[in-house]
C-alpha positions in Angstrom: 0.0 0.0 0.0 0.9 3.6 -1.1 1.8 6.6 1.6 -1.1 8.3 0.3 -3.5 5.4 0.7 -2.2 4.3 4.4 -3.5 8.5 5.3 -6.8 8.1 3.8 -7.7 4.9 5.5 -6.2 7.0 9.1 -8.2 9.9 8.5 -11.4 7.9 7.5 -11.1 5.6 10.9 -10.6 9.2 12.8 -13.4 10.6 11.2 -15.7 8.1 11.8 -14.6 8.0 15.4 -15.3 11.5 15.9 -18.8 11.0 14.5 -19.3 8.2 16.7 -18.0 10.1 20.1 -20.3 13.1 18.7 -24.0 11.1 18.1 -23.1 9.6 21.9 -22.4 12.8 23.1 -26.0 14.2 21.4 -27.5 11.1 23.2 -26.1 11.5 26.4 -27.7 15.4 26.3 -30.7 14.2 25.0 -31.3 11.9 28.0 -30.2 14.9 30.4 -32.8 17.1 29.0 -35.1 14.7 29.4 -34.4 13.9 33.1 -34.3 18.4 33.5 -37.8 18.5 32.5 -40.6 18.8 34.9 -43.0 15.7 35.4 -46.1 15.8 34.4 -49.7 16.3 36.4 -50.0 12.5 36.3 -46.4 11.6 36.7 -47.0 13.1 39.9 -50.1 12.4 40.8 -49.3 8.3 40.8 -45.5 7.9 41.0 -46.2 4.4 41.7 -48.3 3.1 38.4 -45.3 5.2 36.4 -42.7 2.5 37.9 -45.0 -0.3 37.2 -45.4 0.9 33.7 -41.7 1.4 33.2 -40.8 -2.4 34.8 -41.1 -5.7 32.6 -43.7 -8.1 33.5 -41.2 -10.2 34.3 -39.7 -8.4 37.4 -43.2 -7.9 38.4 -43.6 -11.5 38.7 -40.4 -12.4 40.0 -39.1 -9.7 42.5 -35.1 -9.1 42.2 -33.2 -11.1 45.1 -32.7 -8.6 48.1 -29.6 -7.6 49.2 -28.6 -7.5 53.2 -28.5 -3.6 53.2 -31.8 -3.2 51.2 -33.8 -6.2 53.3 -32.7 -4.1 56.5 -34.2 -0.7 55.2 -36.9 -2.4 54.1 -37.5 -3.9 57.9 -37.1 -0.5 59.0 -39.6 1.2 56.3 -42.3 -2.2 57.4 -42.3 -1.4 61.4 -42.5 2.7 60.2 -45.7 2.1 57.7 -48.5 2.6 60.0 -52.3 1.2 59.3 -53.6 4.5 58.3 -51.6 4.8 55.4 -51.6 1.0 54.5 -56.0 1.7 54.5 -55.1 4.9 52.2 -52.8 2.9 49.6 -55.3 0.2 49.5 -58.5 2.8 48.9 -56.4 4.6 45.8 -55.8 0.8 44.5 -52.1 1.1 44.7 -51.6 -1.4 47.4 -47.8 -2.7 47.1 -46.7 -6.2 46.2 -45.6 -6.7 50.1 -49.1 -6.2 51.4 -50.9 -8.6 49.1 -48.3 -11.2 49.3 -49.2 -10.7 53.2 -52.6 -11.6 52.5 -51.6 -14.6 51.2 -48.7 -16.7 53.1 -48.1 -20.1 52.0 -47.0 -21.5 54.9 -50.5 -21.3 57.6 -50.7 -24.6 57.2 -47.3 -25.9 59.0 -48.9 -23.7 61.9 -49.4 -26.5 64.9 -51.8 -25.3 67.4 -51.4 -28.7 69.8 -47.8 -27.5 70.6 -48.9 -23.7 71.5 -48.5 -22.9 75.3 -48.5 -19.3 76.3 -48.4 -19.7 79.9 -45.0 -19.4 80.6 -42.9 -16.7 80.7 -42.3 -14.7 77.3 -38.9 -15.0 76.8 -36.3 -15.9 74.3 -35.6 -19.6 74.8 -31.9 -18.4 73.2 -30.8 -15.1 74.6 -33.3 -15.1 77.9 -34.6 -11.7 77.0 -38.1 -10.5 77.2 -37.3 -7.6 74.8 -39.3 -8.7 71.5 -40.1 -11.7 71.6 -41.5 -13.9 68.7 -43.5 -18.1 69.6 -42.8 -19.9 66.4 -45.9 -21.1 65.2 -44.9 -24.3 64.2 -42.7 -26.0 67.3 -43.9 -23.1 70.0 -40.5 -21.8 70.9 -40.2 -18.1 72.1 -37.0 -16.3 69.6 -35.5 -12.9 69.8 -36.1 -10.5 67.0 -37.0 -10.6 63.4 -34.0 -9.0 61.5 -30.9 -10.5 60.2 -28.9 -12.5 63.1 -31.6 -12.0 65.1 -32.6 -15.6 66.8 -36.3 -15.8 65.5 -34.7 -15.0 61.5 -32.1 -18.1 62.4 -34.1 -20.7 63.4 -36.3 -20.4 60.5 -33.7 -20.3 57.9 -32.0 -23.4 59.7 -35.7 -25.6 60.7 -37.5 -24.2 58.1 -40.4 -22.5 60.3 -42.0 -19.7 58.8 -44.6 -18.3 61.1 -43.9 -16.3 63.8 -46.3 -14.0 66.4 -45.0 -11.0 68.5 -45.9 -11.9 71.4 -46.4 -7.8 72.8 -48.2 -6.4 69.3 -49.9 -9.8 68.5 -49.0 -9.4 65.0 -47.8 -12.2 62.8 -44.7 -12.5 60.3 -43.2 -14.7 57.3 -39.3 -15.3 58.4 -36.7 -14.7 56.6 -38.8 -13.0 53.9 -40.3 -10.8 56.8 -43.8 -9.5 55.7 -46.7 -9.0 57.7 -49.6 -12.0 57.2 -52.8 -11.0 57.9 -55.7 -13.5 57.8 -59.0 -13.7 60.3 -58.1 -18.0 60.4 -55.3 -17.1 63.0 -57.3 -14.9 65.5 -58.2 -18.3 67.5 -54.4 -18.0 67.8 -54.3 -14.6 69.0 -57.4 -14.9 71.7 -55.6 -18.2 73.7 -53.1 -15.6 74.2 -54.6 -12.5 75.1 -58.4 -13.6 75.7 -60.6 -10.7 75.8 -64.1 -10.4 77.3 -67.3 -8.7 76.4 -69.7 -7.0 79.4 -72.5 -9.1 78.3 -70.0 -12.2 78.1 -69.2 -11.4 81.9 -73.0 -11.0 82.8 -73.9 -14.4 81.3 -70.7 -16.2 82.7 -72.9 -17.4 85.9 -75.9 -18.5 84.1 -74.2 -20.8 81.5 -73.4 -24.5 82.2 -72.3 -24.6 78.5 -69.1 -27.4 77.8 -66.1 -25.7 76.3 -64.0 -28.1 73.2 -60.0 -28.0 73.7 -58.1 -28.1 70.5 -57.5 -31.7 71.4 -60.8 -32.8 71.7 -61.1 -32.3 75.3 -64.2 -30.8 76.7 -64.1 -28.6 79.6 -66.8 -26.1 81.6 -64.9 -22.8 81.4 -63.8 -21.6 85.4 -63.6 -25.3 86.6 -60.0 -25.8 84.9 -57.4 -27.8 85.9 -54.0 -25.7 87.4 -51.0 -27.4 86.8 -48.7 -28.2 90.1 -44.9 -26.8 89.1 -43.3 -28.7 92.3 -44.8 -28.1 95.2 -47.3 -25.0 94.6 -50.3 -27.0 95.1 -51.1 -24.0 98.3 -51.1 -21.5 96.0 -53.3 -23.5 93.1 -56.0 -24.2 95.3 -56.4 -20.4 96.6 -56.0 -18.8 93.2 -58.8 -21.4 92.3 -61.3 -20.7 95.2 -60.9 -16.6 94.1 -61.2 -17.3 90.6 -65.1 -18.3 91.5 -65.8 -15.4 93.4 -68.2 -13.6 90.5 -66.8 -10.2 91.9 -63.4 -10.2 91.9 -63.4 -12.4 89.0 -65.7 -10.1 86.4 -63.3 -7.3 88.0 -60.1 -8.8 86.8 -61.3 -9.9 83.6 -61.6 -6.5 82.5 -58.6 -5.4 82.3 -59.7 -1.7 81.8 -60.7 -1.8 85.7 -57.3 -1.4 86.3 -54.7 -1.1 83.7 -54.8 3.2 84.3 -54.0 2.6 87.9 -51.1 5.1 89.0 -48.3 3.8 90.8 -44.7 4.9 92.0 -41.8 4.7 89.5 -40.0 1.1 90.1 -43.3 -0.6 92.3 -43.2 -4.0 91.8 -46.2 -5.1 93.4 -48.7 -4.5 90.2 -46.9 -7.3 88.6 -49.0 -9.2 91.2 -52.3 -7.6 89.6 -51.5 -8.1 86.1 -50.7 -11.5 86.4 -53.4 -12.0 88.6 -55.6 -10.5 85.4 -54.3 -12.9 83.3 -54.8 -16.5 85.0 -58.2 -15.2 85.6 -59.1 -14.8 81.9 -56.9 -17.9 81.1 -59.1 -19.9 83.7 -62.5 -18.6 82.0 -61.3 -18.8 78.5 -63.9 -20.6 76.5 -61.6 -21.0 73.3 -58.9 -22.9 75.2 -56.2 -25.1 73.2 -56.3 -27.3 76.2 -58.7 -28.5 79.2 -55.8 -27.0 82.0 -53.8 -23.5 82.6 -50.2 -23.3 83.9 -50.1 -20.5 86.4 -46.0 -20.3 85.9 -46.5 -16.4 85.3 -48.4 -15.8 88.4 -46.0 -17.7 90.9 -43.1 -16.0 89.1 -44.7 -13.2 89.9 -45.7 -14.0 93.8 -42.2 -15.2 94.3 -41.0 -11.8 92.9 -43.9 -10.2 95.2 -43.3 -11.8 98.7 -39.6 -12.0 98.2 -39.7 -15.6 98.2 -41.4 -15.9 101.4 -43.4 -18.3 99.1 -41.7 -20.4 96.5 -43.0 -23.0 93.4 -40.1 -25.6 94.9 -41.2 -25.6 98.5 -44.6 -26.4 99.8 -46.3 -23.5 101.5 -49.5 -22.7 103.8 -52.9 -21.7 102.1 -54.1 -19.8 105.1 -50.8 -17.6 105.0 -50.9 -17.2 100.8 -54.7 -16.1 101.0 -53.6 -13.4 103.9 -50.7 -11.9 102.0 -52.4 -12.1 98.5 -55.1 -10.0 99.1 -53.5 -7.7 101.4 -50.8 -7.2 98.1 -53.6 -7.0 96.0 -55.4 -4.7 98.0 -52.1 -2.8 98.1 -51.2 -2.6 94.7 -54.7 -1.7 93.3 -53.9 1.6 95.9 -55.5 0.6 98.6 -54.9 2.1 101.9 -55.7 0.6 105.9 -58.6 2.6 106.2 -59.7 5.1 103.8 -59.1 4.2 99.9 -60.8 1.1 99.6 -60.4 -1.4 96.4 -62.5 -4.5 94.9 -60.2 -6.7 97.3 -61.9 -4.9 100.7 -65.5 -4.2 99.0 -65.9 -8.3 98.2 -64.1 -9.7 102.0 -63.6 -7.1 104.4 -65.9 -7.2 107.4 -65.6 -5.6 110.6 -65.9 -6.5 114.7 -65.5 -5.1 117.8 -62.5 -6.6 120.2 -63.0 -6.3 123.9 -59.7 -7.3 125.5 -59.0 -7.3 129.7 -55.8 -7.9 130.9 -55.3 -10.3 133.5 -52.5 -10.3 136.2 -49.8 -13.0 136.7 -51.4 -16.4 137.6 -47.8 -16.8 140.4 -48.9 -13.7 142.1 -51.0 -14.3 145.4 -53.9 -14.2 145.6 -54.4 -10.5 147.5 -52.3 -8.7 144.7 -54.4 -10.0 142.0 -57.5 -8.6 143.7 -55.5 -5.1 144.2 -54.4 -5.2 140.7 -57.8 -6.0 139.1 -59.2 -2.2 140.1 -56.3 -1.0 138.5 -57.2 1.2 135.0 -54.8 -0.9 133.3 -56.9 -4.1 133.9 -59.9 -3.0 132.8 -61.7 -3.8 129.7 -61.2 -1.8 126.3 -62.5 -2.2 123.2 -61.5 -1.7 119.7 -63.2 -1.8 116.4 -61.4 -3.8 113.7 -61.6 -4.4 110.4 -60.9 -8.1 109.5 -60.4 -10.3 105.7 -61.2 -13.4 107.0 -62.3 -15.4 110.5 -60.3 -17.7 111.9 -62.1 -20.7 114.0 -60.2 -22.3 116.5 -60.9 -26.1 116.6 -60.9 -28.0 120.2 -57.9 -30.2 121.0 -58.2 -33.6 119.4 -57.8 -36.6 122.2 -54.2 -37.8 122.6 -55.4 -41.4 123.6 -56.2 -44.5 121.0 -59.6 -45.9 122.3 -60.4 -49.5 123.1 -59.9 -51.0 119.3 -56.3 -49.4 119.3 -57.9 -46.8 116.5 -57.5 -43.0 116.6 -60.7 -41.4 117.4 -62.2 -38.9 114.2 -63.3 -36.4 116.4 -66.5 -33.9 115.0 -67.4 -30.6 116.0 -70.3 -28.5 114.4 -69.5 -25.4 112.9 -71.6 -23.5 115.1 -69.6 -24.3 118.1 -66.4 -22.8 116.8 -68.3 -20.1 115.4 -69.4 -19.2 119.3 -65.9 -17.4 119.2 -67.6 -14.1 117.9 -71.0 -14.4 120.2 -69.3 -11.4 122.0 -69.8 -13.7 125.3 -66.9 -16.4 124.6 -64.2 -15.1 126.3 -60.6 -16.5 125.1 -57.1 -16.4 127.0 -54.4 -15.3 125.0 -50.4 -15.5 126.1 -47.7 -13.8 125.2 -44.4 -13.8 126.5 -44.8 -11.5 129.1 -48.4 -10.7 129.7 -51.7 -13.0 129.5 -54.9 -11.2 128.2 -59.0 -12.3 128.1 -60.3 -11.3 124.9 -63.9 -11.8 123.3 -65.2 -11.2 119.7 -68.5 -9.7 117.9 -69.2 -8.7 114.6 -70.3 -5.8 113.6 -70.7 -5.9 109.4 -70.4 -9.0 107.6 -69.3 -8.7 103.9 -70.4 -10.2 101.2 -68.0 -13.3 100.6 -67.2 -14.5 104.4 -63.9 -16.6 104.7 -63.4 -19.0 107.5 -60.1 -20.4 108.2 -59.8 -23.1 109.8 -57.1 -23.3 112.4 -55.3 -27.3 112.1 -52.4 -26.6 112.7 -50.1 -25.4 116.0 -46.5 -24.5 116.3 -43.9 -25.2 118.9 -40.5 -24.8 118.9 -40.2 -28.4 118.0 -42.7 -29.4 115.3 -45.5 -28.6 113.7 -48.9 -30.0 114.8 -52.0 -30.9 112.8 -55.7 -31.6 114.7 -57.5 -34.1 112.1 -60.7 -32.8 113.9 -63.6 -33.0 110.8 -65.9 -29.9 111.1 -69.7 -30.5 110.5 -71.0 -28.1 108.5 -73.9 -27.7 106.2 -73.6 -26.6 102.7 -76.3 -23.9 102.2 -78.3 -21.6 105.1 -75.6 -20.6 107.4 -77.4 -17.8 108.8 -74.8 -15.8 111.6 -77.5 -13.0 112.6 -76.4 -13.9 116.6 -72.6 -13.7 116.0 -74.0 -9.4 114.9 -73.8 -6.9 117.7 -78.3 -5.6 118.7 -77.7 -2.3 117.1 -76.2 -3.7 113.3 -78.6 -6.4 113.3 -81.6 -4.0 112.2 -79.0 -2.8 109.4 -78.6 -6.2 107.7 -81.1 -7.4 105.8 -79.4 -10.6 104.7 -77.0 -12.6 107.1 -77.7 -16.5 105.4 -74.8 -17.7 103.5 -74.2 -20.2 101.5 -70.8 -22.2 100.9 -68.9 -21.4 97.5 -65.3 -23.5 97.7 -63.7 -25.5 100.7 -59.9 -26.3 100.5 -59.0 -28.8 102.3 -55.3 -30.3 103.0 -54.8 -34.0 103.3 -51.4 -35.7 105.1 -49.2 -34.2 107.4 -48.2 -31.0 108.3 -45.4 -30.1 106.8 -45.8 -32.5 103.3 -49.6 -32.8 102.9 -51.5 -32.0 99.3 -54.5 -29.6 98.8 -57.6 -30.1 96.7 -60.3 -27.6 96.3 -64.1 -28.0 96.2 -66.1 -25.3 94.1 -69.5 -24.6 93.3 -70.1 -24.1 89.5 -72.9 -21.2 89.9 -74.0 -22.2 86.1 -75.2 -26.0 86.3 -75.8 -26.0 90.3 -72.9 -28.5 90.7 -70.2 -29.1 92.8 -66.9 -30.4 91.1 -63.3 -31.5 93.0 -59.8 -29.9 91.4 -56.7 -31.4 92.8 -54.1 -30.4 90.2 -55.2 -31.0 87.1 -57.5 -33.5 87.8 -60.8 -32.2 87.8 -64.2 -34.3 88.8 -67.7 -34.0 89.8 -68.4 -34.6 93.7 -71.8 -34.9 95.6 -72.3 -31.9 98.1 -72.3 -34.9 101.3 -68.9 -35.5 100.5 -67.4 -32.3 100.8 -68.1 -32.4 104.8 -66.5 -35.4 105.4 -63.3 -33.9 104.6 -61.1 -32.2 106.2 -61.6 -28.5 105.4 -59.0 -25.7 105.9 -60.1 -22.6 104.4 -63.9 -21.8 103.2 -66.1 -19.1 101.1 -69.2 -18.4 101.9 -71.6 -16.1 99.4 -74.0 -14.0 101.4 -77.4 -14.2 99.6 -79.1 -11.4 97.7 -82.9 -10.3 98.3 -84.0 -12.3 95.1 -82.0 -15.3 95.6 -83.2 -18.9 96.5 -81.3 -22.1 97.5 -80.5 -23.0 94.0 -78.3 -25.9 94.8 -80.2 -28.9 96.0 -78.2 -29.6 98.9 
């Protein structure tokens, strides 16, 4: 090839280079322009069919894969999009592709209810923590979290478990793709663990003897549910079952709006006690139940936290001392006061008596000195009015002696006879340490549910004694007009009372078990709990036992002896 021809072909090949660098240079303006113009009236006015327009029915379909930094952001932007604005994109008809994927998870059905327990504690079964915690629908583990490394995103990328519920906001999630599901077949889910109740549900709770179905077939009557025994808190079962069937305090706690806006000091502990308390109640008279029994591992957590472990789920405790502090801390923590500010606690138990106390001299002094000191001021009779939760009868000493067919004698006293106590006649010695006193009893308002405790047992500094004495007692028409001071006697109208629940402890002292006996105001009948075990009993049976602690229901104007006993 020629000199001259070699520059030709160079200057062509620059030429056309230049060309080229200029047309992409035009292009490159073209498209800037384009993006400097202002967007239209409809551009603006639906940003979002624009995109859709612009993006291939193929990406529609088949969304990009997410990277770590945008699946984070787009956590974030889910927990900031609030329902108002979900309602408003939905109206419009430019409802995103997360929210009706939502509506349509395909993984409900590896949700398994028969493994769902939300009586315990709600914590992560990893990390311990109470701070966001998520039950896995489908083995009913609690997990931390729902974002990348959090413990709930883990465990269903490694087992292959989908559905999760936040346990505080009651909402439920797809993990790891982390969308909201909504669909009305999982509120059965949501109502085991936060059961709410109607006003009219609560009014017709009494007059009902409808059977409840448990997910696994079981049936149950609603309120007459089996309490499952830890260890050794059997004590505490039986107490929180006798309360739960007082109609008062139980259509008080399960409405939680009674209460939730009461004010209490920064750091106060105690209104764990009436939460918990809230909660067991509408767990015991939940008619949706997954199962025929209720763990009450929340509420002991709660009285151990409470009584600083004065009572304990290991050890086994005394009803008649659990009954006394719990509804003194309830009282308490629902800001009651001694006398003044009263609560639902005082309103349903607290009666009141007068106490006429002498004191006496010492019985080693002679004779003469005790006459001197009798005229003294100091040994004359006062009297005190008192407010009181419950009654306690003492029982007379059980015989020491075996009788003639080497058997222990049973020994029976009526109910009346250690109900004499509060005649305001029965005088009583009391010792202490130092002084003896003469003291004497009489009531002066009896409240609407009466407790009687018992008195079996005795302390000394060795061991603990229990008197196996059987009180005789009948089930309805306890009428206690004589045990009320002349005056107060024209003031109440209604003194009969009939018996509600009767606790009774069986074995010794210190190991002994507790059953309950409780009326079911609905069908008229009385049924037996011991644990979870729950049965139908005849009313003659329940005196024969050995009873410890008893609720009687004072009756109403209207009301007749509806029980048959």
């Amino acid at each position: 090839m020629s000199g001259r021809s070699k520059r030709e072909s160079r200057g062509s090949t620059r030429g056309k280079r230049e060309s080229e660098s200029r047309g992409s240079s035009g292009r490159v303006k073209r498209e800037r322009d384009r993006e400097r113009e202002p967007e239209t009236a409809s551009s603006r006015s639906s940003p979002v069919r624009v995109k859709r327009e612009v993006e291939p029915a193929s990406a529609r379909e088949a969304p990009a894969p997410v990277f770590p930094a945008v699946r984070v952001k787009r956590e974030r932007e889910a927990d900031e999009d609030s329902e108002p604005e979900r309602e408003v994109r939905a109206k419009n008809g430019r409802e995103d592709s997360e929210d009706r994927r939502s509506r349509h998870c395909p993984y409900l059905d590896t949700i398994n209810r028969s493994v769902l327990d939300f009586d315990f504690e709600k914590l992560c079964s990893i990390s311990l923590s109470h701070i966001n915690a998520y039950a896995c629908l489908v083995c009913g583990k609690y997990f931390q979290g729902r974002g990348l490394k959090s413990h709930a995103y883990i465990h269903s990328v490694q087992f292959s478990h989908h559905v999760f519920l936040n346990l505080h906001t009651l909402k439920f999630y797809c993990l790891p793709d982390n969308y909201e599901i909504i669909d009305s077949s999982l509120e059965d889910i949501t109502y085991v663990l936060k059961p709410t109740f109607t006003k009219q549900q609560i009014a017709n709770l009494d007059k009902q003897a409808k059977l409840s179905r448990a997910y696994d077939g079981t049936t149950y009557l609603p309120g007459i549910v089996g309490l499952n025994n830890i260890k050794a808190n059997d004590y505490a079962n039986a107490v929180l079952q006798a309360l739960s069937n007082v109609p008062p305090l139980r259509n008080y706690f399960l409405e939680e709006d009674n209460y939730k806006n009461i004010k209490r000091p920064p750091g106060d502990i105690m209104f764990l006690l009436v939460q918990r308390f809230g909660e067991l109640m509408r767990k015991l008279w939940n008619p949706r139940n997954f199962k025929a029994h209720v763990s009450p591992h929340e509420m002991l957590q709660a009285v151990v936290l409470c009584s600083k472990k004065t009572f304990q789920i290991t050890k086994q405790g005394d009803g008649v001392d659990f009954l006394s502090w719990f509804l003194n801390a309830l009282h308490s923590a629902l800001g009651g006061t001694k006398k003044k500010k009263k609560t639902i606690v005082t309103d349903v138990f607290q009666g009141s008596m007068r106490i006429f106390t002498k004191k006496l001299p010492h019985p080693d002094l002679p004779a003469e000195e005790k006459e001197q000191l009798l005229h003294n001021d100091e040994y004359q009779e006062t009297m005190v009015e008192s407010t009181f939760m419950y009654l306690t009868l003492d029982l007379p000493t059980a015989p020491l002696y075996k009788d003639e067919k080497e058997q222990l004698i049973i020994p029976q006293v009526p109910l009346f006879n250690i109900l004499a106590k509060f005649n305001g006649i029965t005088e009583k010695e009391y010792k202490t340490y130092k002084e003896n006193f003469l003291k004497r009893f009489q009531l002066t308002k009896l409240p609407p549910y009466l407790i009687f405790c018992i008195k079996r047992f005795t302390k000394n500094n060795f061991f603990v004694e229990k008197n196996p004495t059987i009180v005789n007692f009948p089930i309805t028409n306890v009428d206690l007009r004589e045990y009320l001071s002349e005056e107060v006697q024209a003031v109440h109208k209604n003194t009969t009372y009939d018996l509600i629940a009767n606790i009774v402890h069986d074995g010794k002292p210190s190991e002994g078990s507790y059953r309950i006996h409780v009326l079911h105001h609905g069908t008229g009948k009385w049924y037996e709990l011991q644990d979870l075990q729950v049965t139908d009993i005849l009313p003659q049976m329940i005196t024969l036992s050995e009873a410890y602690i008893q609720i009687w229901k004072r009756r109403d104007n209207d009301e007749t002896n509806q029980q048959g006993a």
